[in-house]
C-alpha positions as CSV (number, residue, x, y, z in Angstrom):
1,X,0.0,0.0,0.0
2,X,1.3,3.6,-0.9
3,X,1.6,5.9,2.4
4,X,-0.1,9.3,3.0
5,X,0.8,11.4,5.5
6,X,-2.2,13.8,7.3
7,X,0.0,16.9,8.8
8,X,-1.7,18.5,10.9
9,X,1.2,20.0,13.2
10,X,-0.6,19.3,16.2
11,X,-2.0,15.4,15.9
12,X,-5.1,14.4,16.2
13,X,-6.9,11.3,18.0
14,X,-9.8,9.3,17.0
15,X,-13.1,10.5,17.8
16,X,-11.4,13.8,18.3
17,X,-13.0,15.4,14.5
18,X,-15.7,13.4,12.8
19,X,-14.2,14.9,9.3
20,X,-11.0,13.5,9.9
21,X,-12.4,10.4,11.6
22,X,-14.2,9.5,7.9
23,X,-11.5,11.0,6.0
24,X,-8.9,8.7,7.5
25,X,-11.6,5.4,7.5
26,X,-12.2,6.1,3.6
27,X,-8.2,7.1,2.8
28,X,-7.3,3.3,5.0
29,X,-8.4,1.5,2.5
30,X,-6.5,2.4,-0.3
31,X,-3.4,3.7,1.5
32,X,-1.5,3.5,4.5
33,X,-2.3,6.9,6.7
34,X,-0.1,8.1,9.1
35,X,-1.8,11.2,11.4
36,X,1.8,13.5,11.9
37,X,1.3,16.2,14.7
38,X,3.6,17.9,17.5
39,X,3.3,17.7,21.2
40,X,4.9,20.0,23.7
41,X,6.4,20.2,26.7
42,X,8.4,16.8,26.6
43,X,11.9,15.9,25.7
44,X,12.6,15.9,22.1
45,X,11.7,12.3,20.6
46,X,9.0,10.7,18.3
47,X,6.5,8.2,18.9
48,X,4.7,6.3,16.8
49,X,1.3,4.0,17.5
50,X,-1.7,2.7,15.6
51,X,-5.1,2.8,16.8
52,X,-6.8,0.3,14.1
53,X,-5.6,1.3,10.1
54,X,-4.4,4.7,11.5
55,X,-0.7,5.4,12.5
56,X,-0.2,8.2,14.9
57,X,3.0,9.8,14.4
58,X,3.5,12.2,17.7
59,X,6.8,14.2,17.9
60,X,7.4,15.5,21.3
61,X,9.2,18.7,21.7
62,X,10.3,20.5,25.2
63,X,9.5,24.5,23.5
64,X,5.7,24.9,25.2
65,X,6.7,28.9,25.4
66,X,7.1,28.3,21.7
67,X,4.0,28.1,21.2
68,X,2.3,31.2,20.3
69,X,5.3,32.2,18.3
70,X,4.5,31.0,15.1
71,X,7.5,31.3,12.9
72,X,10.5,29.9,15.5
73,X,7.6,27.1,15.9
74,X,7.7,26.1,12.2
75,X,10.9,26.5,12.4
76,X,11.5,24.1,15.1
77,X,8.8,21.3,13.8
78,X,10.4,21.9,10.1
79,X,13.0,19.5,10.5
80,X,11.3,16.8,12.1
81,X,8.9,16.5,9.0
82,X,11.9,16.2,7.0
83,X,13.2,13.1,9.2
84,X,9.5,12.0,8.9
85,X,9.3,12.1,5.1
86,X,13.0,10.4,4.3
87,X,12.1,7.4,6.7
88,X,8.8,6.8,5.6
89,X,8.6,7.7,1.7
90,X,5.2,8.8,1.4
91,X,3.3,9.4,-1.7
92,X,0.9,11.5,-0.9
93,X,0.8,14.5,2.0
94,X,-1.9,16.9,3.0
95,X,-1.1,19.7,4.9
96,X,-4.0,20.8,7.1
97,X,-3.1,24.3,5.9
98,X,-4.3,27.0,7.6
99,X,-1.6,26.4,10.1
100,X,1.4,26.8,7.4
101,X,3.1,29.8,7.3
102,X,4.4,31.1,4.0
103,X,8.0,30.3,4.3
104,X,6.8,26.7,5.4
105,X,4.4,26.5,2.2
106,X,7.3,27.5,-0.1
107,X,9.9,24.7,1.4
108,X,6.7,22.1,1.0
109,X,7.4,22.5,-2.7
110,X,11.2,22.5,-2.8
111,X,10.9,19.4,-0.8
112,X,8.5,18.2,-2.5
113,X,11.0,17.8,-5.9
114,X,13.4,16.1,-3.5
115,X,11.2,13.3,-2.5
116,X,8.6,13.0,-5.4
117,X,5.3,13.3,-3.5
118,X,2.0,14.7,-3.9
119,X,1.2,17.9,-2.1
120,X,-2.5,18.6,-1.2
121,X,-3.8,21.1,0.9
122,X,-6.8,21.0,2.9
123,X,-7.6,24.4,3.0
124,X,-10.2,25.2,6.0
125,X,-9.7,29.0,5.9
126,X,-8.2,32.4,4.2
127,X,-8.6,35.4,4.9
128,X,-8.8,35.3,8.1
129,X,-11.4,34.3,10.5
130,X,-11.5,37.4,13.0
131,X,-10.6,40.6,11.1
132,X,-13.8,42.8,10.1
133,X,-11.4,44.4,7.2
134,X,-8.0,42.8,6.1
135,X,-5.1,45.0,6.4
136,X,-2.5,46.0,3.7
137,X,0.1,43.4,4.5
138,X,-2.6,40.5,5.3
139,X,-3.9,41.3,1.5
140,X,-0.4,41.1,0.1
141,X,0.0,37.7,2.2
142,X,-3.2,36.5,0.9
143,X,-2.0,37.0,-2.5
144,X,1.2,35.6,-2.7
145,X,-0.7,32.2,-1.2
146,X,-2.7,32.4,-3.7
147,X,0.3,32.0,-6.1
148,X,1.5,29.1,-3.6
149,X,-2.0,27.2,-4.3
150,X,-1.4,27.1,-7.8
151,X,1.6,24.7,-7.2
152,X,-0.1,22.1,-5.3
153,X,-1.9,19.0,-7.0
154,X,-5.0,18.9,-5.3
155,X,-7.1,21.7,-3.1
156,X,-9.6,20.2,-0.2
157,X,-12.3,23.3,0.5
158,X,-15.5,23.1,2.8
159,X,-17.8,24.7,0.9
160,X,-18.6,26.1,-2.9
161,X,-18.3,29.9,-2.2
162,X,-14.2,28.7,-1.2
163,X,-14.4,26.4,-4.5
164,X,-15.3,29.5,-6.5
165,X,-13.3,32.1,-4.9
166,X,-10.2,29.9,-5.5
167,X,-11.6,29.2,-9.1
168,X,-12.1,33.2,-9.6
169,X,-8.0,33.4,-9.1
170,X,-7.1,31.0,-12.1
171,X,-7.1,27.8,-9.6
172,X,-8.1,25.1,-12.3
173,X,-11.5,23.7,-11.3
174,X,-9.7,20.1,-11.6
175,X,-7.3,21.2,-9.1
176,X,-10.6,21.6,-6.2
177,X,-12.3,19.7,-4.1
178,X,-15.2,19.8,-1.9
179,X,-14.7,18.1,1.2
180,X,-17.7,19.0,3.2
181,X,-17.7,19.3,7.0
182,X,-19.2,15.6,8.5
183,X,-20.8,15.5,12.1
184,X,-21.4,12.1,13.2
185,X,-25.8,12.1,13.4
186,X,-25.3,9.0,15.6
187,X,-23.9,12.3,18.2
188,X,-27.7,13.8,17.8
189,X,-30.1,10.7,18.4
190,X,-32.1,11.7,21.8
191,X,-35.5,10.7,23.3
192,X,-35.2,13.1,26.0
193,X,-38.0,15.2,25.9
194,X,-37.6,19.6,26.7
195,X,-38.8,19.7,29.8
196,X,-36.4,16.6,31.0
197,X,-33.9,17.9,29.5
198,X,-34.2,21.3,30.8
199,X,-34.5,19.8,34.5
200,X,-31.1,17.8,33.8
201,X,-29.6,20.7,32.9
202,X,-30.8,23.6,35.5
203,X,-32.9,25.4,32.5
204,X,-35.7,27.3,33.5
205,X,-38.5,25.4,31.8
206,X,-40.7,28.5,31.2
207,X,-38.0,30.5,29.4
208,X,-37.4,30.7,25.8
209,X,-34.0,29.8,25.2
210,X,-31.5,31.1,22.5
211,X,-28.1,29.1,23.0
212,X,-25.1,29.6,21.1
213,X,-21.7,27.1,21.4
214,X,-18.0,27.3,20.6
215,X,-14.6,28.9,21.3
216,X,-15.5,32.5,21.4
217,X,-12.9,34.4,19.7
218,X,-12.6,37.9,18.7
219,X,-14.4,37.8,15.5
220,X,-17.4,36.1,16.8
221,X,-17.4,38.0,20.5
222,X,-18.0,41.4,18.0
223,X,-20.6,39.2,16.1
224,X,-22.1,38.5,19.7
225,X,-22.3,42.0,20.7
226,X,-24.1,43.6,17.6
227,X,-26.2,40.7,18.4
228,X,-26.9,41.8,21.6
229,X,-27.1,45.5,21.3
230,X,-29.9,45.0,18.6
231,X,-32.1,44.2,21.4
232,X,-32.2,47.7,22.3
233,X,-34.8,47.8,19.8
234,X,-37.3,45.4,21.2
235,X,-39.8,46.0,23.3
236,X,-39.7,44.8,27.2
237,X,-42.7,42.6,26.3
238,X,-40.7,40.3,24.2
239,X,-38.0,40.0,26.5
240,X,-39.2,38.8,29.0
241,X,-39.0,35.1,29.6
242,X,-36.7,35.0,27.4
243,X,-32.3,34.5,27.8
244,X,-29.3,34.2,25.5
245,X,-27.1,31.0,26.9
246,X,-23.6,30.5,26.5
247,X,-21.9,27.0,26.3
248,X,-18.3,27.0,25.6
249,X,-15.1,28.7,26.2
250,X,-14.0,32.5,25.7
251,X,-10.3,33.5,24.6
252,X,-10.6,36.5,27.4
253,X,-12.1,36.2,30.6
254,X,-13.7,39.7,30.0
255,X,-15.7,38.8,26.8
256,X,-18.4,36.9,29.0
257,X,-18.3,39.4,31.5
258,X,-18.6,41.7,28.6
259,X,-21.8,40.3,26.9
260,X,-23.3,39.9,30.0
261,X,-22.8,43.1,31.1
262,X,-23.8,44.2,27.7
263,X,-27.4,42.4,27.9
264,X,-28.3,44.0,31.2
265,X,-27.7,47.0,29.1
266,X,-30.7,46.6,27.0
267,X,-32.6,44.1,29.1
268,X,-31.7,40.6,28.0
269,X,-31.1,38.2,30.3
270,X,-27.2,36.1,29.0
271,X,-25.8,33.6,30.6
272,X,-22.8,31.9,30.9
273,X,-23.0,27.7,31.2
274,X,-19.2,27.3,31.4
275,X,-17.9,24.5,28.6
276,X,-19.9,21.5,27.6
277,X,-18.6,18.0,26.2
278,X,-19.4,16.3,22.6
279,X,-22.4,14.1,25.2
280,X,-23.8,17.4,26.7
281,X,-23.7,19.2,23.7
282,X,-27.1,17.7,21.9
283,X,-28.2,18.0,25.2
284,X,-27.6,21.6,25.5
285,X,-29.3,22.2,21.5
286,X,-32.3,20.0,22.4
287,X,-33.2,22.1,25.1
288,X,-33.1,25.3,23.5
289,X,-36.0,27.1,21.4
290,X,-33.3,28.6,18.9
291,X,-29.7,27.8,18.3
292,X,-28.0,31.0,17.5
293,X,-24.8,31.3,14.9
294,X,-23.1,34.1,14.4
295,X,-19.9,35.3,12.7
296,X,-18.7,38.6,11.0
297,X,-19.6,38.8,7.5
298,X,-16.1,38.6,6.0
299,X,-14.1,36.6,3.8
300,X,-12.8,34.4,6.2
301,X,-16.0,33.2,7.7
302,X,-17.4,32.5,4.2
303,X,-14.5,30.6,3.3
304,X,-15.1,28.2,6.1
305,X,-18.4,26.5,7.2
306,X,-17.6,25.8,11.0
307,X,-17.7,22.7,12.7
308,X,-20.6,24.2,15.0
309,X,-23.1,25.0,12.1
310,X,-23.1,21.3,11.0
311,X,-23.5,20.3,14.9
312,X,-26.5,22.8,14.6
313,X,-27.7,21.2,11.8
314,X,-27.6,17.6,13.0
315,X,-29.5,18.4,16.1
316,X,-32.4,19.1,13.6
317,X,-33.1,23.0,16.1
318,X,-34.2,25.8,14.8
319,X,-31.2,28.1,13.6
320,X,-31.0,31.8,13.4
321,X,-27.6,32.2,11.0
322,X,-25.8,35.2,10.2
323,X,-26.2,35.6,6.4
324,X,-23.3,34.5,4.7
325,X,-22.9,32.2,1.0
326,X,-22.1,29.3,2.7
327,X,-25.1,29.5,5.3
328,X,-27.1,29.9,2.6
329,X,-26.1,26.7,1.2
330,X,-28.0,24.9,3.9
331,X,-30.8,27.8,5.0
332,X,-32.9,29.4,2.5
333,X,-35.8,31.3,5.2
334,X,-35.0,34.6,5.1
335,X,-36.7,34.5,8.4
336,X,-33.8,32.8,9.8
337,X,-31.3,34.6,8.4
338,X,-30.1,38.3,10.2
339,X,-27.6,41.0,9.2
340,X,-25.2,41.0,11.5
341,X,-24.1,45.0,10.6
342,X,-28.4,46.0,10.2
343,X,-29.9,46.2,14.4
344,X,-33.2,46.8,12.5
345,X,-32.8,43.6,10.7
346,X,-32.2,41.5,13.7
347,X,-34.6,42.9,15.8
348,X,-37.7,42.6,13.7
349,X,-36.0,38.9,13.3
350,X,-36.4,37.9,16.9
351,X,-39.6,39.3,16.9
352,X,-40.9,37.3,14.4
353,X,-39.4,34.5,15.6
354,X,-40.5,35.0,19.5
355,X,-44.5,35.0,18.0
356,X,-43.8,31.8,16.4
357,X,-42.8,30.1,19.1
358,X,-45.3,31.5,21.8
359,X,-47.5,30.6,19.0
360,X,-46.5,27.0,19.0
361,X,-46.4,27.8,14.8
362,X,-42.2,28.1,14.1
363,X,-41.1,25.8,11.4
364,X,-37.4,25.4,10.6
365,X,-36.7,23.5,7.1
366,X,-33.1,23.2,6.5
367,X,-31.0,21.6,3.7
368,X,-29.0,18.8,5.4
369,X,-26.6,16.8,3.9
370,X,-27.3,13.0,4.0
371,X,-25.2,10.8,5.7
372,X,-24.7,8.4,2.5
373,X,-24.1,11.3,0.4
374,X,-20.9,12.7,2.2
375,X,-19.5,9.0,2.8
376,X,-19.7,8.7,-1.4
377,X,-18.0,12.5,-1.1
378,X,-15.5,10.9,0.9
379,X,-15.1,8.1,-1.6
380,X,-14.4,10.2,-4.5
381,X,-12.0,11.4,-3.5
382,X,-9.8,8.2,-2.9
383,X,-10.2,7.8,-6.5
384,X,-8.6,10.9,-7.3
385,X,-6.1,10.0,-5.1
386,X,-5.2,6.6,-6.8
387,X,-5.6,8.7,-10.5
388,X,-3.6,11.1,-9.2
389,X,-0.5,8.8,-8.0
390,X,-0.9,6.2,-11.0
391,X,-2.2,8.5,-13.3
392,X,-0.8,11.8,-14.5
393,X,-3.2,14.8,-13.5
């Protein structure tokens, strides 16, 4: 069997991503994968170990300052992947890529002559994921990636607005792939009613409930509080009985305290639930009204359809979405759909939505991908793999 590396610079687990758990099931029978990531904080060795068809290939390295400085990082991980790639020959190697740095990206190529392998990228992200505008020098960046792109043999995107953006800057449309996002439905299967759901979890069981989940970052904290200022807008009457939950974890301390803060401002009740688990988290969207996703409308967020929005979609709730191309791919109300920069928009939004549901008359249709249609996904593209290694494309 032909190896294929998966580098992903800092290793995965099974179970850990449902993507990469069917990627890697679907790529094992046709090739020999090997997961390559970094550890820190431990002498500098590497470790090998196979959980079923999947070789884990953990290096352990002793810089955990390191961490947060990108370039001496790559720098220090760079030559291990060279050991890596001379021991083990592979044929194939797709660099999770959002995580390369340019100088990285152009060695990958250079390399890449030396040891005759196939260089795909799975590209999760560009652009950015927090900036409201790019700056000067993250524009130039962008574009000399772009040029970088055109080198490799094989581009894995998440969604068709990233297919056609790449496509728009001379990436030949043989050269992309869409790789969807894949949740694991088996995750969403629950006979737990509301109201026992609501008791297990400490949720008033009178409230309407708006939850949202994830890491919140900068981009979506700003997202969060244009969402929450818009209630400034609505009138007392259809706030009350009704809160904006939290689930997750924040990057600062002060962006909770922030939103909360923020919703006593304009008389929304928002709480914080602390993080959840993968088990608690269909708990958490079952017990809701309205599962809330927000994001900044910007090139990065259109690029990639988050992890969290397929969740949201598995659990079968009721989603109010930022508008974005990629949303829109899966929601086509316009009633759950809200302008993140319009507060008009999003208030007459809620509204609507708030008589629905004391109305017992909200209906949520969304367009969800099957379960046999993403595994056949998944399968096409092992034959492009074995075209692309015995084949000349």
């Amino acid at each position: 069997m032909r190896r294929l590396f998966y580098v992903s610079f800092w290793g995965t687990r099974k179970g850990w991503w449902d993507r990469l758990d069917l990627l890697f099931d679907n790529l094992s029978k046709n090739f020999e994968v090997y997961d390559v990531g970094f550890l820190y904080n431990h002498a500098f060795k590497m470790i090998i170990k196979k959980d079923n068809n999947i070789n884990y290939i953990k290096f352990l390295l002793r810089f955990k300052k390191l961490e947060t400085k990108i370039i001496f990082n790559q720098l220090i991980r760079f030559p291990f992947l060279i050991c890596a790639f001379a021991r083990f020959r592979p044929s194939i190697v797709i660099f999770y890529s959002n995580v390369i740095p340019l100088y990285i990206l152009t060695m990958i190529f250079k390399i890449n002559k030396l040891f005759n392998f196939k260089v795909i990228l799975d590209l999760d992200e560009f652009g950015g994921k927090e900036d409201e505008k790019r700056n000067v020098i993250n524009k130039i960046y962008d574009k000399i990636i772009l040029r970088f792109l055109k080198f490799s043999n094989l581009i894995l995107v998440i969604n068709n607005f990233a297919k056609n953006f790449l496509k728009s800057y001379k990436i030949e449309d043989s050269k992309l792939f869409v790789l969807p996002q894949f949740v694991n439905p088996s995750r969403f299967r629950s006979n737990a009613n509301k109201e026992e759901l609501r008791k297990k979890l400490g949720l008033n069981k009178d409230e309407i409930i708006v939850i949202t989940s994830g890491v919140l970052r900068a981009g979506n904290y700003s997202a969060m509080l244009k969402f929450i200022r818009a209630f400034a807008r609505i009138e007392s009457e259809y706030k009350k009985d009704l809160s904006l939950a939290i689930i997750g974890v924040a990057h600062r301390e002060e962006f909770i305290t922030r939103l909360i803060e923020e919703g006593n401002n304009v008389g929304l009740k928002v709480r914080y639930l602390g993080p959840y688990s993968k088990e608690m988290l269909n708990y958490y969207l079952n017990a809701s009204d309205i599962v809330l996703f927000l994001s900044l409308k910007n090139l990065g967020s259109c690029f990639n359809t988050p992890i969290r929005f397929f969740e949201y979609l598995m659990s079968g709730m009721p989603i109010l979405a930022v508008d974005l191309p990629n949303v829109r791919e899966h929601i086509l109300d316009e009633n759950f759909l809200i302008d993140i920069y319009n507060e008009e928009d999003i208030s007459s939004k809620i509204k609507n939505l708030i008589n629905l549901i004391r109305g017992n008359k909200l209906v949520f249709k969304a367009k969800i991908p099957s379960e046999v249609d993403l595994k056949n996904t998944y399968l096409k593209l092992n034959k492009k793999l074995i075209d692309m290694i015995y084949v000349k494309i």
